[in-house]
N, C-alpha and C positions, 0 to 999 in steps of 0.2 A: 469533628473529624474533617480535615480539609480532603475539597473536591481536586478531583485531577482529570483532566484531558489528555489519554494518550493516545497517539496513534502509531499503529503500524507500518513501516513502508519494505520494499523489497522487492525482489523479483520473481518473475511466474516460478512456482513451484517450490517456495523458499521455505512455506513454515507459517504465513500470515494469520489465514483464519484459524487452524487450528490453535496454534498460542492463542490468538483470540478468546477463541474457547473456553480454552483451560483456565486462563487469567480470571474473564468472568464470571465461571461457574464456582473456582476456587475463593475471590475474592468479593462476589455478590458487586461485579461493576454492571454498569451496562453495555453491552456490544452492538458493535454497529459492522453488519458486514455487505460486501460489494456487489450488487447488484445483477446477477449470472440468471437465473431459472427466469425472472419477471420480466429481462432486461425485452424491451419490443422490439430494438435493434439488431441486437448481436448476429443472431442466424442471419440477416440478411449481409451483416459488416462481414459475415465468414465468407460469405457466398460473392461482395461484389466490394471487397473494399474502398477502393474510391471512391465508388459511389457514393457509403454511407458513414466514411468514418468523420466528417461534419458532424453529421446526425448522432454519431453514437458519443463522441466526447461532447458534444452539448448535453445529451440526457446525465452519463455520468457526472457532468460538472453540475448538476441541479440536482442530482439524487444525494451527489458527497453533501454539498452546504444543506441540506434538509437535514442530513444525519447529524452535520454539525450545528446545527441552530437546535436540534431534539437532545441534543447528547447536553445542549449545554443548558435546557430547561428542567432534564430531569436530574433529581437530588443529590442523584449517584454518582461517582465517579464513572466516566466513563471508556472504553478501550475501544477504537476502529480498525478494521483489520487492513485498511489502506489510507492512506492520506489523500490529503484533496490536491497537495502540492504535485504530486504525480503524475496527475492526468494531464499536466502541462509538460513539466521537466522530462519527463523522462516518456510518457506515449502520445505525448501531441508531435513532440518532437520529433520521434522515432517516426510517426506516421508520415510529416513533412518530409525528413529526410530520404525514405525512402519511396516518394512520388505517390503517396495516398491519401495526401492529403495538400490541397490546391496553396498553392501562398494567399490567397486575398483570404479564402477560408482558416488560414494560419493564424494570421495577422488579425481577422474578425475574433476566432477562438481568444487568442490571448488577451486581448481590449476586454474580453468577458471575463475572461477567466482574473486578470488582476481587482476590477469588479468585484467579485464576488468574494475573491480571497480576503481582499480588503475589509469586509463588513462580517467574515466569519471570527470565529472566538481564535487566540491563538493558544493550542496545544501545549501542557506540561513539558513532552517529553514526547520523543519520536527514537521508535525502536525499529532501527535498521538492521534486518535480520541478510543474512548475506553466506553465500555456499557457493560449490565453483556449478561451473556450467553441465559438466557429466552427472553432476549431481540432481542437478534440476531436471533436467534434461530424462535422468533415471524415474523421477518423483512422477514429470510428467506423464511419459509411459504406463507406469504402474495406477495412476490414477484415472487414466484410461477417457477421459473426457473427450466425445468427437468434437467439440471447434478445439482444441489443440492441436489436433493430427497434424495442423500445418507450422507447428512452431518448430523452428529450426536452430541448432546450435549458433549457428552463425546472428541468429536475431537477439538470444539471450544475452550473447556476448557484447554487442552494440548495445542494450538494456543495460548491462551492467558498465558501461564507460559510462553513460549518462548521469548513472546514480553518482560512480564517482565523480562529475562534473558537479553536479547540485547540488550531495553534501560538501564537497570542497567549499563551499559557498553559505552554506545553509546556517542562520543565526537566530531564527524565529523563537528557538527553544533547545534542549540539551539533547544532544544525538546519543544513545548506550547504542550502540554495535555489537550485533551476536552472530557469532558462527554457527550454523543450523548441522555444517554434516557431520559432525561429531555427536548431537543433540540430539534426543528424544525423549522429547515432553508430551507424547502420545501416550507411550508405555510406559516411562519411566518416573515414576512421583517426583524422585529425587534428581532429577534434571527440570524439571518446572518450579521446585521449590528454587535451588539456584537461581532459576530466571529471577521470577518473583523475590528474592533477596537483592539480584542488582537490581531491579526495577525500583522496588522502593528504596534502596539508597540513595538513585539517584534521583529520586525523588525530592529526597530529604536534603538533596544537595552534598553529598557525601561523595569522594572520588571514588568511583569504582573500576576495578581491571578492564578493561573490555576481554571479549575472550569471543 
């Protein structure tokens, strides 16, 4: 049985971990997900961004390539519910752009982060799960997490121009693109079976609809 590396990419509230989930509980892969309850950082990146967000995309960026160097020692196929290309593209970025994060410390981040991207396995397949901004923005609420209290419509939406900049670009591997707010692989068997149908076509290299 051939191995596969996929990962998940997307934006806050999109659908990540729980596909995750479902993928590998349904398909016995192994899952690898992002770093929230453990993280040493975060509460204080809530509390002083500036301050810590060096600090906290350095741990991220050394916790994704652990995941990616274990994912690709174990036998299984395996599914991450973010990608490591993220932490650069789309919220180092975001952090820079928005004065949180220094230029020398920008410029340091990225000299690392090509580094280590370089020496990680490259992924099967990157499934860019993607919904509009009310939607997330609903999911968020509903999930009720206090460090989000401060995400705001207006930061998703800059989140999601980014994505569109870096998959416009993105060649490492095969992009499947799913629309999430139509979807419900939570409740719905037969909404996850579809995923898991285009997941492994295009796996197998088969053209599939996006949707």
């Amino acid at each position: 049985m051939t191995k596969h590396l996929v990962v998940v990419a997307g934006n806050i509230g999109v659908g990540k971990t729980s596909l995750t989930e479902r993928i590998g509980a349904r398909l016995g892969w192994w899952t690898g997900y992002e770093s929230v309850v453990d993280n040493p950082y975060l509460a204080d990146f809530y509390t002083d961004m500036h301050a810590w967000a060096f600090h906290l995309q350095i741990f991220f960026l050394g916790h994704r390539a652990d995941q990616y160097m274990e994912a690709a020692r174990d036998p299984r196929s395996a599914i991450l519910d973010r990608s490591i290309y993220e932490d650069f593209h789309i919220f180092a970025r975001a952090l820079h752009q928005l004065g949180d994060m220094a230029e020398r410390d920008y410029l340091a981040y990225r000299r690392l982060f090509n580094l280590v991207v370089d020496s990680t396995p490259r992924p099967n397949l990157l499934i860019y799960l993607k919904a509009p901004v009310h939607i997330l923005m609903d999911r968020i609420r509903r999930r009720a997490r206090n460090m989000e209290t401060g995400i705001s419509p207006e930061y998703l939406a800059l989140l999601d121009s980014f994505y569109d900049d870096w998959l416009s670009a993105f060649d490492l591997c095969p992009v499947l693109t799913i629309r999430t707010d139509d979807l419900d692989y939570v409740h719905q068997s037969n909404h996850l079976d579809t995923v898991i149908e285009r997941i492994q076509e295009k796996l197998t290299g088969k053209e599939v609809m996006e949707f």
